[in-house]
Backbone as numpy.savetxt, mean C-alpha at the origin, in Angstrom:
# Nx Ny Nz CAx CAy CAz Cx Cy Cz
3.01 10.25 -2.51 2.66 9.78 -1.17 1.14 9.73 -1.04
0.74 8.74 -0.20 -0.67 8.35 -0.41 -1.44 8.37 1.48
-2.49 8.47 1.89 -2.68 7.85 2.84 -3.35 6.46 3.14
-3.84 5.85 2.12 -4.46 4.88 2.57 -5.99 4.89 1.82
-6.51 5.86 2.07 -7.83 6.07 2.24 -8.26 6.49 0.90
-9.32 5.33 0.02 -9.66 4.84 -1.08 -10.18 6.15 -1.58
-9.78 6.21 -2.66 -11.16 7.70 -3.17 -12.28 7.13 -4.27
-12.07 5.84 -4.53 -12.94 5.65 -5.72 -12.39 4.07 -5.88
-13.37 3.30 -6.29 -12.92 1.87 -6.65 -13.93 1.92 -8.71
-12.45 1.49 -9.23 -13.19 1.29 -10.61 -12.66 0.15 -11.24
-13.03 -0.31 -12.62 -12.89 -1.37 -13.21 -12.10 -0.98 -14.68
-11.18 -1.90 -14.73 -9.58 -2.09 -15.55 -10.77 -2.49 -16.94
-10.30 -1.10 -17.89 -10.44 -1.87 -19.06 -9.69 -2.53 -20.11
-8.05 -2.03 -19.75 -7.65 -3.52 -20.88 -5.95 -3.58 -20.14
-5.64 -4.35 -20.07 -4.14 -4.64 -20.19 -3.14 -5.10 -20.77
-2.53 -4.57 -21.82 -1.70 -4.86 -22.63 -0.42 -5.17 -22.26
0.21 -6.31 -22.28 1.30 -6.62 -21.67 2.06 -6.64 -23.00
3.63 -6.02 -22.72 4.76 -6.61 -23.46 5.71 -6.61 -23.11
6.95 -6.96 -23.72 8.30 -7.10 -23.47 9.31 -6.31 -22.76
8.17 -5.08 -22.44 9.07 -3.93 -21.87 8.43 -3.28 -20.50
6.74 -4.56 -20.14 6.59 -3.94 -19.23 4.58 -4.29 -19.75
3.98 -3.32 -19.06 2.34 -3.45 -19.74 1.78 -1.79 -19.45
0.77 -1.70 -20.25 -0.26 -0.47 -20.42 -1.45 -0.77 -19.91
-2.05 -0.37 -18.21 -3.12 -0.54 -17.94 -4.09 0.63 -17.83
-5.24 0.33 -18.48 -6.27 1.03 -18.34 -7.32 1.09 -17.65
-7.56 2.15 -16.64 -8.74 1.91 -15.65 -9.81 3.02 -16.04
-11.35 2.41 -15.81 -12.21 3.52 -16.32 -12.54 4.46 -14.81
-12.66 5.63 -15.83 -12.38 7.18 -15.01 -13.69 7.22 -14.28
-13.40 7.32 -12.59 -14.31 7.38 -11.43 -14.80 9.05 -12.15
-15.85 9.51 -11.36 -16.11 10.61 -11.25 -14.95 11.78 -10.70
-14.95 11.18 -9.46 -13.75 11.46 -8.49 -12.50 12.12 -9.09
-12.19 11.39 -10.97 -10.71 11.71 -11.17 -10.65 12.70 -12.26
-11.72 13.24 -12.07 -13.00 13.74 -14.11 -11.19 14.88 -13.96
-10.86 15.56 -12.97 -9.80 16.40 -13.11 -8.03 15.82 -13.63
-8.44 14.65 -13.34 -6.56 13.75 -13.46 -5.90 14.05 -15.16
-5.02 14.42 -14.85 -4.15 14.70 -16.29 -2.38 13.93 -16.08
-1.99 14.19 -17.25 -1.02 13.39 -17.77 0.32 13.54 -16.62
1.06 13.07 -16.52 2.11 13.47 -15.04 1.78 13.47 -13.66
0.22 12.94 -13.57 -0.31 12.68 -12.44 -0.02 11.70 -11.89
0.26 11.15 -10.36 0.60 10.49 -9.85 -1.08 9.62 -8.91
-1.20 8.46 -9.32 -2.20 8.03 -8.31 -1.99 5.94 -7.93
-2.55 6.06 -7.08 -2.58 4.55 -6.60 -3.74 3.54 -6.99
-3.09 2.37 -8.00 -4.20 1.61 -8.41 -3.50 0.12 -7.37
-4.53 0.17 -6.46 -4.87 -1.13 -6.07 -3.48 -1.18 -4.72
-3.24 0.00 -4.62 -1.72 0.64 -3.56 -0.65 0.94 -4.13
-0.30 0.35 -5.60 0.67 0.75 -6.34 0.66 1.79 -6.95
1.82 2.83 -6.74 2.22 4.61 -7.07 2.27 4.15 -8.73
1.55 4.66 -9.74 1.52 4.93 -10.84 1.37 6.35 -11.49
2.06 6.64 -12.68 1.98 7.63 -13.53 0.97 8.06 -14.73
0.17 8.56 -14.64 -1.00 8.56 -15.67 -0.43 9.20 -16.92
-0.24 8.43 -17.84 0.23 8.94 -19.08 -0.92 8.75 -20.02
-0.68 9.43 -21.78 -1.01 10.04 -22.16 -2.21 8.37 -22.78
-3.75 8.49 -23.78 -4.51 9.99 -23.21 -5.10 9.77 -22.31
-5.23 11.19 -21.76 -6.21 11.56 -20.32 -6.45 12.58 -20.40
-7.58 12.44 -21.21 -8.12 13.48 -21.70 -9.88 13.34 -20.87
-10.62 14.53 -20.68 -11.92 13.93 -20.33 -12.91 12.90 -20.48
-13.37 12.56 -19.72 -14.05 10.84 -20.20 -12.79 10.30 -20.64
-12.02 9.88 -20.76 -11.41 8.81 -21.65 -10.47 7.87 -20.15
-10.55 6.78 -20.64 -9.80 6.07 -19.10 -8.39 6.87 -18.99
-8.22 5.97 -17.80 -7.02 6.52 -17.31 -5.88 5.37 -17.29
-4.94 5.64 -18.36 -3.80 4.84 -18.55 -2.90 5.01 -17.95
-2.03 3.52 -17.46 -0.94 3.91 -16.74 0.19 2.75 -17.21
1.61 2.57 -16.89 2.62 2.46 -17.22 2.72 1.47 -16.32
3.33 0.26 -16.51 3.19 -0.60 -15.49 4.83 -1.14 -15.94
6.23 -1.22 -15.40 7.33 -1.83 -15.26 7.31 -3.16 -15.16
8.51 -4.05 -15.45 8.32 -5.47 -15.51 8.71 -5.65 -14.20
8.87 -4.45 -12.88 9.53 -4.76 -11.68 8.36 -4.75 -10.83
7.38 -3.50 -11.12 6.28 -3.71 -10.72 4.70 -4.99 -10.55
5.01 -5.51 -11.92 4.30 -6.65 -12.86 5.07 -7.93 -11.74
6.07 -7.63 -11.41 7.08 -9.24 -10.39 6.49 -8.95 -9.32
6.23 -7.84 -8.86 6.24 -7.55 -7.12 4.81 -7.26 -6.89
3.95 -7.24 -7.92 2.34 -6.97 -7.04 1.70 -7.65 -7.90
0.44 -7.32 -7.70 -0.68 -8.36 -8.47 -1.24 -7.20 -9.45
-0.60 -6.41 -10.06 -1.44 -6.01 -11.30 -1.28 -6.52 -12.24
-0.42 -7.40 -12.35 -0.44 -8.63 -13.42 -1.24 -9.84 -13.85
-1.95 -9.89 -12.75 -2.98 -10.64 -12.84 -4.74 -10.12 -12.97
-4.46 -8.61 -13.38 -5.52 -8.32 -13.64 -6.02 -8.59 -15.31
-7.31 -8.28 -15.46 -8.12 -8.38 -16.59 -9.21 -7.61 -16.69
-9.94 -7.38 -17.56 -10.60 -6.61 -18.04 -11.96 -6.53 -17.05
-12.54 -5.53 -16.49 -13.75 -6.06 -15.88 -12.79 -6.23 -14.03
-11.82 -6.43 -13.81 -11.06 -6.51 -12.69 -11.53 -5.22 -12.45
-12.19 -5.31 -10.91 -11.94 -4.11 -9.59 -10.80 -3.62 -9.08
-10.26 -2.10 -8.96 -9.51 -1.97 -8.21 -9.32 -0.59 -7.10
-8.83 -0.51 -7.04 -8.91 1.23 -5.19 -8.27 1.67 -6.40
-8.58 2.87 -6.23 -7.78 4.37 -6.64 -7.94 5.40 -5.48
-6.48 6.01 -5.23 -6.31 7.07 -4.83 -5.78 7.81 -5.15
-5.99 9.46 -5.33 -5.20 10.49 -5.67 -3.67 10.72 -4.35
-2.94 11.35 -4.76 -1.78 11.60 -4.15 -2.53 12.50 -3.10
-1.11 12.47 -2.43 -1.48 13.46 -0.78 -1.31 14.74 -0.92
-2.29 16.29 -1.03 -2.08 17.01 -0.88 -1.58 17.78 0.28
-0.34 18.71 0.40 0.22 19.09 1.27 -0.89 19.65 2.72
-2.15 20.35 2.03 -3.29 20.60 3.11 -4.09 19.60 3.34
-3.74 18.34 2.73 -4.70 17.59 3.37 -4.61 16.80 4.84
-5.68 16.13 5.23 -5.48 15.41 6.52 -4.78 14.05 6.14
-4.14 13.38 7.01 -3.71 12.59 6.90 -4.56 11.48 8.05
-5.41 11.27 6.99 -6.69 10.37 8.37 -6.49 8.83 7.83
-5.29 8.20 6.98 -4.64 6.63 7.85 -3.59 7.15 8.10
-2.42 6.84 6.99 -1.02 6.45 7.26 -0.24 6.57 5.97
1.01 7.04 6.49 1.75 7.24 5.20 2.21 6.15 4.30
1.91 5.88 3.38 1.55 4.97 2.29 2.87 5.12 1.05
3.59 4.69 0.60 4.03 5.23 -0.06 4.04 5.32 -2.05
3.22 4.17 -1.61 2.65 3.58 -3.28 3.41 2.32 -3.84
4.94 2.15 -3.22 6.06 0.73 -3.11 5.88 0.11 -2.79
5.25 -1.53 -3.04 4.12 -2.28 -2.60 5.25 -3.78 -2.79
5.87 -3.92 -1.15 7.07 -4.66 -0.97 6.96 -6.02 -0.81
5.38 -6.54 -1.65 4.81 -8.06 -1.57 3.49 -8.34 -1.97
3.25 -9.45 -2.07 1.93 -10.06 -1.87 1.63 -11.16 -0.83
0.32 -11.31 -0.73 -0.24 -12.02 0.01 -1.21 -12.37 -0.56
-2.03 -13.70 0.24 -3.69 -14.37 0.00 -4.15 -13.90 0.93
-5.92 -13.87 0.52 -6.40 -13.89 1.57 -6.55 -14.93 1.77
-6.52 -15.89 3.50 -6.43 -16.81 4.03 -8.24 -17.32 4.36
-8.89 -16.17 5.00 -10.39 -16.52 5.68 -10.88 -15.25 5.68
-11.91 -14.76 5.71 -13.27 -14.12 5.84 -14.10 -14.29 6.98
-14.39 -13.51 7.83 -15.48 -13.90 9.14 -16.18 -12.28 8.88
-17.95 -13.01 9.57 -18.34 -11.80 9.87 -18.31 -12.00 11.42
-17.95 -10.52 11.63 -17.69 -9.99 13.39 -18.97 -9.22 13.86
-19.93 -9.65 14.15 -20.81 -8.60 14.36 -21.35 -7.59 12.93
-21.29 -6.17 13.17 -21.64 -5.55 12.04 -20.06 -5.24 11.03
-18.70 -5.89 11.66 -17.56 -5.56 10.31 -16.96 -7.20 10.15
-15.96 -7.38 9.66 -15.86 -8.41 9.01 -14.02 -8.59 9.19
-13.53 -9.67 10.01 -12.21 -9.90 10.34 -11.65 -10.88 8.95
-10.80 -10.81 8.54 -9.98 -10.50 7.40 -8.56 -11.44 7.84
-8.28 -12.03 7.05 -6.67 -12.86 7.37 -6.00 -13.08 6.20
-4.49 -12.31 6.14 -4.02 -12.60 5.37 -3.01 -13.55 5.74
-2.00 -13.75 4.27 -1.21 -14.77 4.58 -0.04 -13.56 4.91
1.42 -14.19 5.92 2.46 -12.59 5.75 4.21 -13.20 5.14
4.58 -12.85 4.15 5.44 -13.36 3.90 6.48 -13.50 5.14
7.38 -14.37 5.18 8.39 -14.08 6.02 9.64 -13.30 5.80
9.33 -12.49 4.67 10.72 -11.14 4.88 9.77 -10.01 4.87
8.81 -9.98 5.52 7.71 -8.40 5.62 7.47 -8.83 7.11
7.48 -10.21 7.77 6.79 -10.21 9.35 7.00 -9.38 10.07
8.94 -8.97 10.24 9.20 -8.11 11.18 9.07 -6.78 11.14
8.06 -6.62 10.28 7.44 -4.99 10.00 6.26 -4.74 10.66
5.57 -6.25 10.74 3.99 -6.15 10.80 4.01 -6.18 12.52
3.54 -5.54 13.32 3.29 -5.49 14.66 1.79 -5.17 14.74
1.16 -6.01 15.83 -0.22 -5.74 16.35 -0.31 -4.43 16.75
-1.48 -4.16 16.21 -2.31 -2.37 16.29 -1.48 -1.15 15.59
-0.59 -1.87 14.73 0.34 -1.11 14.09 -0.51 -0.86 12.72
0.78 0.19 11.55 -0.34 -0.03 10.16 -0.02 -0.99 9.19
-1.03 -0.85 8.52 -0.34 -1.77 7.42 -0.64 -2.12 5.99
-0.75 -1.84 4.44 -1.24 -1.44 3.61 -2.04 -2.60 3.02
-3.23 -2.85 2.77 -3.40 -4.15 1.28 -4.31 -3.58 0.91
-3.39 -3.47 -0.59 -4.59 -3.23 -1.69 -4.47 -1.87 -1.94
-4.08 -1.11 -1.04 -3.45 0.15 -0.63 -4.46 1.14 0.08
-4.95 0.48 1.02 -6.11 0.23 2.34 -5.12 0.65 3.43
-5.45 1.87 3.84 -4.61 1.56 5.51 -5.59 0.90 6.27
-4.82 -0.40 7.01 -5.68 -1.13 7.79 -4.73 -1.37 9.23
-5.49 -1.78 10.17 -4.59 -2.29 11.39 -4.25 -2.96 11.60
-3.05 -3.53 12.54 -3.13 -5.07 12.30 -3.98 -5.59 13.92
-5.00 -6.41 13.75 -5.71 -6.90 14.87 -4.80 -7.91 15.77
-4.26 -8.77 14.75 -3.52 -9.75 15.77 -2.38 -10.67 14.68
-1.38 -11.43 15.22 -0.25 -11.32 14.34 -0.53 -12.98 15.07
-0.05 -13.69 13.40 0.80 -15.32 14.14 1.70 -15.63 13.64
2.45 -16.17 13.41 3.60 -17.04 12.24 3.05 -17.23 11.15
3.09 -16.69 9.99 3.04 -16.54 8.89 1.25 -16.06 8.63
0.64 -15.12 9.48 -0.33 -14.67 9.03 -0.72 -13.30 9.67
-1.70 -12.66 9.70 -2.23 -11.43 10.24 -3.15 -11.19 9.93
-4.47 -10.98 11.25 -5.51 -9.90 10.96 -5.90 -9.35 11.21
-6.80 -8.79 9.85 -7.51 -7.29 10.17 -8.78 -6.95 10.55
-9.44 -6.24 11.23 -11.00 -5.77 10.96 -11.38 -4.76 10.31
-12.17 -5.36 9.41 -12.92 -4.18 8.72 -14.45 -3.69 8.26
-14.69 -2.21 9.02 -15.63 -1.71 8.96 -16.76 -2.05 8.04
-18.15 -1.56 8.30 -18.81 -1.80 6.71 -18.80 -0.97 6.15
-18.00 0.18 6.11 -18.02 1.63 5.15 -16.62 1.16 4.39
-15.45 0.59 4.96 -14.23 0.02 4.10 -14.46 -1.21 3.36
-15.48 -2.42 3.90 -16.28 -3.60 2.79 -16.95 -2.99 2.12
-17.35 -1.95 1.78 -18.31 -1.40 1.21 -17.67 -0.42 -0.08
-17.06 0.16 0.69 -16.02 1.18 -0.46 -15.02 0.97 -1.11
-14.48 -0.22 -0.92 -12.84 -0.59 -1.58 -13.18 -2.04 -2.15
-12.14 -2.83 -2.15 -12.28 -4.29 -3.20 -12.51 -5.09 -2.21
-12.47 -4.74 -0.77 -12.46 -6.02 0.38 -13.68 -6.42 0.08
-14.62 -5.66 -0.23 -16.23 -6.58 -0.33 -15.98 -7.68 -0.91
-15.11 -7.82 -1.97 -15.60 -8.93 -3.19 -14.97 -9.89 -3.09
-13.59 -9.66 -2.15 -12.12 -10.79 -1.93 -12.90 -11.82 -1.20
-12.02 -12.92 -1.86 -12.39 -14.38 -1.18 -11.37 -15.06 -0.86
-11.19 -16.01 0.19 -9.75 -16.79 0.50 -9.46 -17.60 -0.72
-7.91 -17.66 -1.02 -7.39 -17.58 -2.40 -7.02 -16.41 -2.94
-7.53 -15.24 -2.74 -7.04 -14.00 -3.55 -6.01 -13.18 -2.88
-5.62 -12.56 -4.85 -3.95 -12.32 -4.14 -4.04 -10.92 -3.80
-3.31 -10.11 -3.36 -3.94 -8.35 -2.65 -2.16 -7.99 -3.04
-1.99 -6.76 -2.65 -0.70 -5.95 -2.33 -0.33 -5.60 -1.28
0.71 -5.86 -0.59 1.16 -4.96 1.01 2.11 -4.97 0.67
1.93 -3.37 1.72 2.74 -2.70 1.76 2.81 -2.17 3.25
4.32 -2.67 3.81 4.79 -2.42 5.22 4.63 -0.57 5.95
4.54 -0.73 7.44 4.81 0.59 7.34 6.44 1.25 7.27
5.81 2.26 6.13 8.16 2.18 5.99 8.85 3.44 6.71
8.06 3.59 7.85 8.68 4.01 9.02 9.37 2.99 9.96
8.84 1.93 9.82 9.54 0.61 10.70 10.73 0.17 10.09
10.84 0.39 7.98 12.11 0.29 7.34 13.12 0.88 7.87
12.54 2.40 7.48 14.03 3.53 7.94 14.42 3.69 9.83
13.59 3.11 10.62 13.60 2.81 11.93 15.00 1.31 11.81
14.40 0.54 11.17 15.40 -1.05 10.93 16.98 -0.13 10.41
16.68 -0.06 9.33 17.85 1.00 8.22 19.19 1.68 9.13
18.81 2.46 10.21 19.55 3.70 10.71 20.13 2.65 11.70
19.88 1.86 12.51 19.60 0.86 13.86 20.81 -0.03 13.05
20.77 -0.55 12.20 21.44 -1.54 11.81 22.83 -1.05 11.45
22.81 0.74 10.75 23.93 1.05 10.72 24.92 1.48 11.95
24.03 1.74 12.51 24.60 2.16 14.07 24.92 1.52 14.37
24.51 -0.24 14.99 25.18 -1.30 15.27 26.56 -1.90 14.98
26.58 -1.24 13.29 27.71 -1.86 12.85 28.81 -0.65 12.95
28.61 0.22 13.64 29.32 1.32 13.68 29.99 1.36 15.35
31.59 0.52 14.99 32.18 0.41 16.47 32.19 1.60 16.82
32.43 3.01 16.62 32.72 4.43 17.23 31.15 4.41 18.14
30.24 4.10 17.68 28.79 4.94 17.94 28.60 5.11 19.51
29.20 4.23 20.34 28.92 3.89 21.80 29.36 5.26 22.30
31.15 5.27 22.16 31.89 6.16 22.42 31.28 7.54 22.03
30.68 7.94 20.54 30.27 9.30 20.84 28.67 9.64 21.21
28.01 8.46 21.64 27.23 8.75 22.50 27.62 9.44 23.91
28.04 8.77 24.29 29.00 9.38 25.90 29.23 10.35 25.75
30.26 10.96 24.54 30.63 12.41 24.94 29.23 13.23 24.64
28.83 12.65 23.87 27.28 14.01 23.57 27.03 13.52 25.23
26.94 12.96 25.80 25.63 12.84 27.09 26.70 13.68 27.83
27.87 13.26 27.90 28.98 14.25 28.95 28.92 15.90 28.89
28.97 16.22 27.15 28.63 17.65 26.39 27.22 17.78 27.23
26.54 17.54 27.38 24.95 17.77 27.42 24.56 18.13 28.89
25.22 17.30 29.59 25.50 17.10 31.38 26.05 18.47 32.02
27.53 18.63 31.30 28.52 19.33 31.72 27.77 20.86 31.25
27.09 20.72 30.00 26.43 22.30 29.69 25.17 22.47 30.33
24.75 21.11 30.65 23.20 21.64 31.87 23.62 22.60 33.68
């Protein structure tokens, strides 16, 4: 589990793709000088496993699935490619975005670039099986950025962003045309999930009532 909030942006040194999936290598921030093998961290919002070596100085390799490689854009990286890294969520830590989960349920372009004053409004494109996740001033992941959503239209959404988040993560360098990762908030999933089973559940009406009757009758 992740919150959002970048700890280090570094550059992919090789990606080996094959038949069973690819081996990406990112060079080791300062930030990760501690990361070892069974470690869990987020390249670019996607939850990866740092396997073996990771050893000091030496990059940090990770395991990339052919399900992962379909559903985000680390497939289209290359050597010299920027990307966010974050370490996992420690149980004492703050949680200063949003729960993130590293399951990165699409892509998008960026659409346009504006500067706003001193931050910079941001538009992506939004697929149409992620829209009904995305709500204005709600969260919402790219790149694996917790960002907000500023304002929502038919098939797009945007964001504003600070100059300490253009500054610290990959948004500085994105240009309309480029592809990013989002990821919904998946509290709005398991919110959809439970709702839908209930619906389809003819009893549910009926033992609502008696709990409210139980609840009434014992007040």
């Amino acid at each position: 589990m992740f919150t959002g909030l970048i700890s280090a942006v570094a550059r992919v040194a090789s990606l080996r793709s094959g038949p069973q999936g690819a081996v990406l290598a990112v060079e080791r921030p300062a930030e990760f000088g501690d990361v070892v093998v069974g470690e869990s961290i987020a390249v670019s919002g996607v939850c990866l496993t740092v396997v073996p070596p990771a050893g000091p100085g030496q990059a940090l390799s990770v395991d990339v699935s052919p399900e992962t490689l379909a559903r985000s854009s680390l497939g289209d990286l290359g050597a010299g490619s920027r990307v966010n890294l974050e370490r996992a969520l420690r149980a004492s830590d703050r949680l200063g975005g949003h729960i993130v989960a590293g399951h990165v349920d699409g892509t998008a372009r960026v659409l346009g670039v504006e500067k706003a004053g001193d931050s910079w409004m941001f538009r992506f494109s939004l697929p149409a099986s992620l829209a009904r996740y995305a709500v204005e001033k709600g969260s919402i992941s790219v790149d694996g950025i917790s960002l907000t959503v500023a304002a929502l239209e038919e098939g797009s959404f945007d964001v504003a962003v600070i100059p300490h988040t253009f500054e610290a993560t990959t948004l500085g360098g994105r240009k309309p045309g480029d592809l990013v990762n989002l990821e919904v908030d998946v509290l709005g999933k398991y919110v959809e999930r439970l709702l839908a089973a209930r619906l389809a559940d003819p009893d549910a009406g009926a033992r609502d009532e008696r709990l409210k009757q139980l609840l009434t009758n014992g007040a």
